[in-house]
N, C-alpha and C positions, 0 to 999 in steps of 0.2 A: 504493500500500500504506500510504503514512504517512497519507493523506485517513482511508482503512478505520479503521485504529488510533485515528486521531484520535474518528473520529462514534460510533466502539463504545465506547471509553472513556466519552465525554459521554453516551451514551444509558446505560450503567448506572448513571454517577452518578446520574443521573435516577432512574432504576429503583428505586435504593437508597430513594431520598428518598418515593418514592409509596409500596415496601414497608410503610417506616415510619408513613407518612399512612395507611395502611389498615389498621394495625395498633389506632390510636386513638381510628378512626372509630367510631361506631355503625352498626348493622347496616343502617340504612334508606339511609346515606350511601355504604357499601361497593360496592354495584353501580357508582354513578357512577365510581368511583374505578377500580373494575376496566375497567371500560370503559377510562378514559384509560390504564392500562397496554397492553390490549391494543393501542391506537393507537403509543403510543412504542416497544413492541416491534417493531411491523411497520413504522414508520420508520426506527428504527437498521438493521434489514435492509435495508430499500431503499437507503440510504444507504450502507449498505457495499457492498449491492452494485453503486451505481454506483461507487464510487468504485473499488472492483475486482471485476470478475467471478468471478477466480479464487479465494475466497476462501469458498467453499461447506463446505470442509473443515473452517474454524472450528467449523462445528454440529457435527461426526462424533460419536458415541461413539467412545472407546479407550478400550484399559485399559493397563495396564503389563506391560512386559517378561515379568511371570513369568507372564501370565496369557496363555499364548499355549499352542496344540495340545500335546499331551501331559503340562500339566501334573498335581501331585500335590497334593489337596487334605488338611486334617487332619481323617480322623474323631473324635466326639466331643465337638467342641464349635465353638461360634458359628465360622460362616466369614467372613471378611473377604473384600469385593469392591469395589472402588474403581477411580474412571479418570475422563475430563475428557469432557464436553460442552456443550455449548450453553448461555449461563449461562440458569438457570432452566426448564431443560428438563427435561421427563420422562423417567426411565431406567428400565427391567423387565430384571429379570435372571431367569431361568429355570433350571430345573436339578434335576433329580431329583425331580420331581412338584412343585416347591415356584416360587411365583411373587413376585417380592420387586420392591416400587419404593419408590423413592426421586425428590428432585429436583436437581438440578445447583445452585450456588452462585451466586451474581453474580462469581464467577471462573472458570464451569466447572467444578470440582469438587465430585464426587460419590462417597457411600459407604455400604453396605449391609452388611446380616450377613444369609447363608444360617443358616437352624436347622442345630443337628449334625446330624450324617449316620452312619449304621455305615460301614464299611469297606467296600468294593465294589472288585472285582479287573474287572467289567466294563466297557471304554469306553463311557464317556459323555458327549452333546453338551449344551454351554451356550450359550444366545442372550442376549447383554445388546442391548436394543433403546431408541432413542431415534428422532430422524429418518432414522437408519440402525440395522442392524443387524450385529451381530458374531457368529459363530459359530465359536465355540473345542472342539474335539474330541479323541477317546482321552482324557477326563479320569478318574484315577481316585481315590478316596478312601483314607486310611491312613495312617500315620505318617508324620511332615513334621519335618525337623532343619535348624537351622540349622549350617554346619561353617565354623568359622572360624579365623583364627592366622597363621603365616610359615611358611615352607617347609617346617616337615616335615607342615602341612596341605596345602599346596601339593600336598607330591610326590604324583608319578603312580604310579601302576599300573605303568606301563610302564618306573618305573626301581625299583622295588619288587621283594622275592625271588620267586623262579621267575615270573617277567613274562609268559613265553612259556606257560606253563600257566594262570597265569591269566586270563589275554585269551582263550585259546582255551573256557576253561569257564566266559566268562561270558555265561551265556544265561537273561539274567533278564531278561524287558521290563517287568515288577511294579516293578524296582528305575530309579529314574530321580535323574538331578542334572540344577538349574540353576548351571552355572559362571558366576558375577559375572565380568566383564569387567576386569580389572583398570585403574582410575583413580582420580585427585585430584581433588577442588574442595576451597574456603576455603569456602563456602557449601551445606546440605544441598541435593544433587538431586533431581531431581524421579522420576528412574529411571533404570535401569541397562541395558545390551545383556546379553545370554544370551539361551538358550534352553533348552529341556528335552529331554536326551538319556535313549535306554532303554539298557541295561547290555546289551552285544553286543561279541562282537570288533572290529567294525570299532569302536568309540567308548569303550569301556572302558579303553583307554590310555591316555586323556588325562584319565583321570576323578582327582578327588583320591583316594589308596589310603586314607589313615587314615577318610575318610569313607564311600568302597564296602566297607570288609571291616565297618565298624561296620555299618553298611542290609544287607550282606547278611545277616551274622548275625542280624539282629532279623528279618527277613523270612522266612529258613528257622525263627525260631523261633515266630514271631508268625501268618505265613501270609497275611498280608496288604501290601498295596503298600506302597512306601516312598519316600517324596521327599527327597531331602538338596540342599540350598543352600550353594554352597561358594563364599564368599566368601574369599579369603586371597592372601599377597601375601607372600612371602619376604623375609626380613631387617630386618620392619618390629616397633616397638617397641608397646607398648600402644597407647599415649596417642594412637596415631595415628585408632587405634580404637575411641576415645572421645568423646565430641561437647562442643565448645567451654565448654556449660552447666555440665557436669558437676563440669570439670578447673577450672573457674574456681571453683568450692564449695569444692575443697581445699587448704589451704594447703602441703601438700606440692608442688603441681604448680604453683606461684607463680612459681617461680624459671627453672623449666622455659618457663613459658610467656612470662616478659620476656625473658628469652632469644633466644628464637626471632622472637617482634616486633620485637624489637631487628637481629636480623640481618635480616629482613625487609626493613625499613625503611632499612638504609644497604647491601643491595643494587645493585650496579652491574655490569649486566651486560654491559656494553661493558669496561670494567675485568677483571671475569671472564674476558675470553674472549682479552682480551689475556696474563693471567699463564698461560693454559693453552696457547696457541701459544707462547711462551716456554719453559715446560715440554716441548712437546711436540717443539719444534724441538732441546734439548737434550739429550733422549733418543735421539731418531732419532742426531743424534751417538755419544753414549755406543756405540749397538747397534752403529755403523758400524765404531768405533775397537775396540770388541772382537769383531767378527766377522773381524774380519782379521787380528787377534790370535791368534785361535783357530787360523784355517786353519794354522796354521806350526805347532802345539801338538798334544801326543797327547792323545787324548780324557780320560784321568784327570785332563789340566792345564787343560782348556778353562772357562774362566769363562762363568757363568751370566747370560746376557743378565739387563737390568734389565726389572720391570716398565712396563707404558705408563703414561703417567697419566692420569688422566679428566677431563677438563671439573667444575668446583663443580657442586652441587646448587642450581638455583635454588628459596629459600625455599617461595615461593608455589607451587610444582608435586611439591617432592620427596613420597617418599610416608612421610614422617618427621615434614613437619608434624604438630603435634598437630591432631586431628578429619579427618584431611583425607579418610583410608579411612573412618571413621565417614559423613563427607558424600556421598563420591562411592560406597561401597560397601556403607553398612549401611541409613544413614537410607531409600535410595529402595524399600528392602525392609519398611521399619513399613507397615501392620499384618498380612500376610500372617500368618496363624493357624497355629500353631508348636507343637508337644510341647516342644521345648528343642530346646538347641544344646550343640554340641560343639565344645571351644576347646584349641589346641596352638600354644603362643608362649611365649615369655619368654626363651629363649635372648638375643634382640637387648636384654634389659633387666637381666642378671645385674650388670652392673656397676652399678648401682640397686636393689637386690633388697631393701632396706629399704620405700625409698617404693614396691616393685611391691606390700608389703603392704596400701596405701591404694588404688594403683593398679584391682587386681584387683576387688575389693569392689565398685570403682566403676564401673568399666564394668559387671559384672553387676548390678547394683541400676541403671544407666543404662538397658540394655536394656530389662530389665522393665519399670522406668516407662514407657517410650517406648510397650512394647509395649502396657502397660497387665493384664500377666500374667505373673504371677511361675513361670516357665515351668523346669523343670530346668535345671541346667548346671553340666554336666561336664569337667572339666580333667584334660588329661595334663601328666603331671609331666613335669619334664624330659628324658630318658633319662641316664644315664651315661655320659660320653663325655669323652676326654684334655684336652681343651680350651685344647691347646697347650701344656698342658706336663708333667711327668714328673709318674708316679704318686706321690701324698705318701708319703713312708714314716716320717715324724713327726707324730707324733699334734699335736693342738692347730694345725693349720697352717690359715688364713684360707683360706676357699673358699668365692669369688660365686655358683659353681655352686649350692652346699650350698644357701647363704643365701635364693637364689629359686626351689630347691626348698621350703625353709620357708615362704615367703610363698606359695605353690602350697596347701600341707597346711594353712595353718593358714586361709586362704581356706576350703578344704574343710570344716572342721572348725567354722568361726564362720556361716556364711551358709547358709538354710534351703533343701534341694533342688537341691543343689550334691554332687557327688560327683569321687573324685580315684582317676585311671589311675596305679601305680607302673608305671615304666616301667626304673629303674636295673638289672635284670637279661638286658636286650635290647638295650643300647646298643652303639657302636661305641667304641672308644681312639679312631681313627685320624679319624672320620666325624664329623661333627652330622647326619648323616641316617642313623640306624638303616633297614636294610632290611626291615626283619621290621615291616611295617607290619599283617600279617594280625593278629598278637598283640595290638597297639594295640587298632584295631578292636573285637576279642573284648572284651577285659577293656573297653573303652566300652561294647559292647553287654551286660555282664555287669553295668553299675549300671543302664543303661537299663531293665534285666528283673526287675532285683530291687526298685525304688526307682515305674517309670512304669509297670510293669504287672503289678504282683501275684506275680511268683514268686518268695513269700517264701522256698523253697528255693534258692533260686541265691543264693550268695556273693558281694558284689560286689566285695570289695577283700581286698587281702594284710594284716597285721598294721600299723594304723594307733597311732600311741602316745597312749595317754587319760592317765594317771597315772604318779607315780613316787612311792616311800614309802622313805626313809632309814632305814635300819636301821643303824642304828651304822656300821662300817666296807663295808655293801654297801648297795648300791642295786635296790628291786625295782619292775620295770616291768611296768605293767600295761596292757594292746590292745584294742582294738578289733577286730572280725573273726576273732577268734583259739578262738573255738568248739571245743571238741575237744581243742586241742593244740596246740603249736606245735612245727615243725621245722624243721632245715638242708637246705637244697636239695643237698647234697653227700651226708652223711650225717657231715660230719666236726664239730668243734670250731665253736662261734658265731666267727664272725672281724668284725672292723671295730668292735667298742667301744671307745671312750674314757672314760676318768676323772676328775675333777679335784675337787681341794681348792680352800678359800676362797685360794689361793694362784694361781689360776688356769694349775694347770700342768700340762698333758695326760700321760695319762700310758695306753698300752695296755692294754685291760681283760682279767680272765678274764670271759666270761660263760656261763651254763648256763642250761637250760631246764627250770623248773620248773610241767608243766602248764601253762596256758593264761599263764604269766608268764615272765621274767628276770630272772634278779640276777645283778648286775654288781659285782666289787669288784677293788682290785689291792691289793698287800702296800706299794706305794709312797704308797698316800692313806691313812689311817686315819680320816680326816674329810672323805666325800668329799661337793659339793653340786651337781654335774652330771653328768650322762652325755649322752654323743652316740653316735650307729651311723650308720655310712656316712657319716658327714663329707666328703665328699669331689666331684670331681666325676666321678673313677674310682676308685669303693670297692674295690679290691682284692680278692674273697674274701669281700665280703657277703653271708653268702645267709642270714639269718633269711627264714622263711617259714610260713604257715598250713596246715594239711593235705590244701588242693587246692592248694597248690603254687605260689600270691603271694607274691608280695614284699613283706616291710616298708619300707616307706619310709623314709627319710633322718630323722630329729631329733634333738634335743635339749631336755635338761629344762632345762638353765642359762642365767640372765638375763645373762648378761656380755654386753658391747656388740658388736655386727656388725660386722663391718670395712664395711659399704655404707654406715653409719647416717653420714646428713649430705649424702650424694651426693643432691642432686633434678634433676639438670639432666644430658643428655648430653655438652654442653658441659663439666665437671665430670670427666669420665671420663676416668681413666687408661686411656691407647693398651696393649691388650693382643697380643700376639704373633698370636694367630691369633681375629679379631676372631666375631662371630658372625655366622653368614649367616641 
């Protein structure tokens, strides 16, 4: 096999150098030259194949993982079709009356664009042909999303509200995902394992919810098939989901990323494995000495076993690396031809929620270049939820949560074809995984309908905040989405405003709704220069809303400093009570 390696390698170098020679030649010299390629071509074969027989496969055509039976192509615009063969070989790919070639690289690699195509709800077969042939089948044409994030993209179906109803009524074969396999690399891969499942009881449980209730919604509204690609991976931070190029442009993620080389680099994991048997050998103790502690003890007295503890993360595999889900789970996906994507994450980065403001920006402006198409993309906000500790009941109180819900809205708000899910009236206190994943879904597929396909009657978002005008001792705020009216989701009193003076001292607001605005004053500022709503990361009794019944999102009009501002590095983080999963 090393002989093989060796004579393929040298016969392309060759190959490269004669390309070149034929490139420079005149036209009368060209034949001769052709000639001696065709010679050195069918030498390096003979040669490899003596040196190994088995090594026939090298020629194949393939393609990549997603381009396998039942996938979901995007109507509408240029198709990307790419895979590896033979270097300098001929490739014909076929497919819905249309016949496309291309040639293979001096590496193998090859890549073509299908014309758009309409929508098509009929299976249909593709042959990409080279020395061999491939035949990929059930393909249909229609809307294609990318789904990506941490675990509340993650969650399933199957642990999602009324689970048992929806698995049983999901009898959509139009609607289909490729689940990304979840892994690390330090270097982009070349491809990912998945495959493409159709939307049925037996396999719908295991599908991401916040990406099937978005696909199905656009499908029962759109009428046409729908592919969603759900890359995601629980508990995992942006940056991970970032690609090395990118994070090295901004000086925010500087500190972040010496960091992490740094620990990299004076990794020992012989070392490592010893402080974690030591740990783990004095636990086992602890649990012995108070289980038998216990037995003698009535259950109101019995102490709470300690938790275990885990083995370190080694640098180079954890999935915290910065680029490392980019490498192993986004990159192997360029250029598959995309409408947008749909992104649910930042919980694991609130305690950074300054720098997720550069963060965010950059991974979507990352994609796009990569993709080469500035393609929608849509972010759910946070939800609402306790986040380990008691509901504020003083105005003015520091909240991470708040902070990278703002770097969420104002993302929204600054970058072109980018739209924002309020999610803080569906949250759990007690949970980071809201169950009411259907509602998500909707309100994504609610910018999807109003923003990617014309239905300029559809609403896509709750009262998003544009402007504020000081009026002497009140503040008038002015929204976005707020068409008609604005209203309380209760039907009582506005609740969750804040106040403050150049004294920066919070102070509970009256607010009232004045047609499509708010003004906000209290008897305690007289000179006020901010307002905030829903500050929090359990607003209490929030419920401004638009008159289908959104939610306004979390802000503030005041420049005063974030409590994140300064934090770039994980490392940097104050250990919080109940950390993010």
């Amino acid at each position: 096999m090393t002989l093989f390696i060796e004579a393929w390698n040298l016969a392309r170098t060759r190959l490269a150098s004669a390309h070149l020679l034929r490139k420079s030649l005149s036209p009368r010299a060209v034949l001769s030259v052709t000639s001696l390629l065709f010679l050195m071509k069918t030498l390096a074969v003979l040669t490899a194949l003596l040196a190994c027989h088995g090594t026939l496969a090298l020629a194949d055509v393939s393609l990549p993982a997603l381009f396998t039976d039942g996938l979901v192509l995007q109507q509408g615009k240029p198709i990307a079709v790419w895979g590896k063969a033979a270097a300098d070989e001929d490739v014909t790919v076929r497919f819905a009356g249309q016949t496309q070639v291309t040639r293979a690289d001096l590496d193998g690699k090859w890549r073509l664009s299908l014309d758009p195509l309409p929508a098509n709800a009929t299976p249909m077969e593709m042959t990409v042909t080279g020395k061999n042939t491939v035949t990929l089948k059930n393909i249909l044409v229609g809307e294609v999303w990318l789904c990506s994030g941490q675990s509340n993209m993650q969650w399933t179906v199957s642990k999602s509200a009324n689970a048992a109803q929806e698995v049983a009524a999901a009898n959509f074969p139009q609607i289909r995902m490729f689940s990304v396999q979840r892994a690390t690399a330090l270097e982009p891969a070349s491809d990912v394992a998945g495959s493409w499942q159709e939307a049925s009881p037996a396999t719908v449980g295991s599908f991401s919810a916040v990406a099937y209730f978005f696909g199905r919604h656009l499908h029962q509204v759109l009428k046409v098939p729908v592919g969603l690609i759900n890359t995601s991976w629980g508990g995992t931070r942006i940056e991970a989901w970032t690609s090395q190029e990118s994070l090295r442009e901004r000086p925010c993620a500087a500190q972040m990323l010496s960091d992490w080389e740094g620990l990299r680099g004076s990794w020992d994991a012989a070392a490592e494995t010893a402080k974690f048997e030591v740990a783990r050998e004095e636990w086992q103790a602890q649990v012995k000495k108070i289980t038998a502690a216990n037995a003698t003890l009535p259950s109101a007295q019995k102490q709470k076993l300690p938790t275990a503890p885990k083995p370190a993360d080694d640098p180079s595999k954890t999935p915290h690396y910065p680029a490392t889900l980019f490498n192993a789970m986004v990159a192997p996906l360029i250029p598959y031809t995309l409408q947008g994507a749909i992104w649910y994450q930042g919980e694991s980065n609130q305690k950074r929620a300054f720098q997720y403001q550069e963060l965010l920006p950059n991974l979507i402006n990352d994609w796009r270049t990569r993709w080469n198409d500035e393609f929608s993309f849509l972010i759910v906000q946070l939800a609402s939820y306790g986040n380990g500790q008691p509901p504020a009941t003083e105005p003015g109180t520091a909240d991470t949560w708040a902070e990278l819900q703002e770097a969420q809205y104002l993302t929204s708000i600054t970058l072109a074809k980018t739209g924002l899910v309020v999610t803080n009236d569906i949250g759990e206190e007690k949970d980071i995984h809201p169950k009411n994943k259907q509602e998500v879904g909707r309100r994504l597929a609610l910018w999807a309908l109003a923003r990617d396909y014309g239905r300029t009657e559809t609403v896509p978002s709750g009262p998003l905040f544009k402007n504020s005008l000081i009026e002497g001792h009140q503040v008038r705020l002015q929204f976005e989405h707020a068409s008609g009216g604005l209203k309380t989701r209760d039907g009582a009193e506005l609740k969750h405003f804040q106040i403050a003076g150049e004294d920066q001292r919070w102070h509970w607001a009256e607010a009232k709704i004045v047609g499509e605005e708010v003004l906000v004053s209290s008897p305690a500022v007289a000179a006020p220069v901010g307002v905030r709503y829903a500050w929090a990361s359990w607003p209490t009794g929030a419920n401004l809303v638009n008159l289908q019944g959104l939610p306004a999102s979390s802000f503030r009009t005041d420049e005063f400093i974030p409590s994140t501002l300064g934090v770039t590095s994980p490392f940097q983080e104050v250990q919080k009570a109940t950390p993010a999963r």
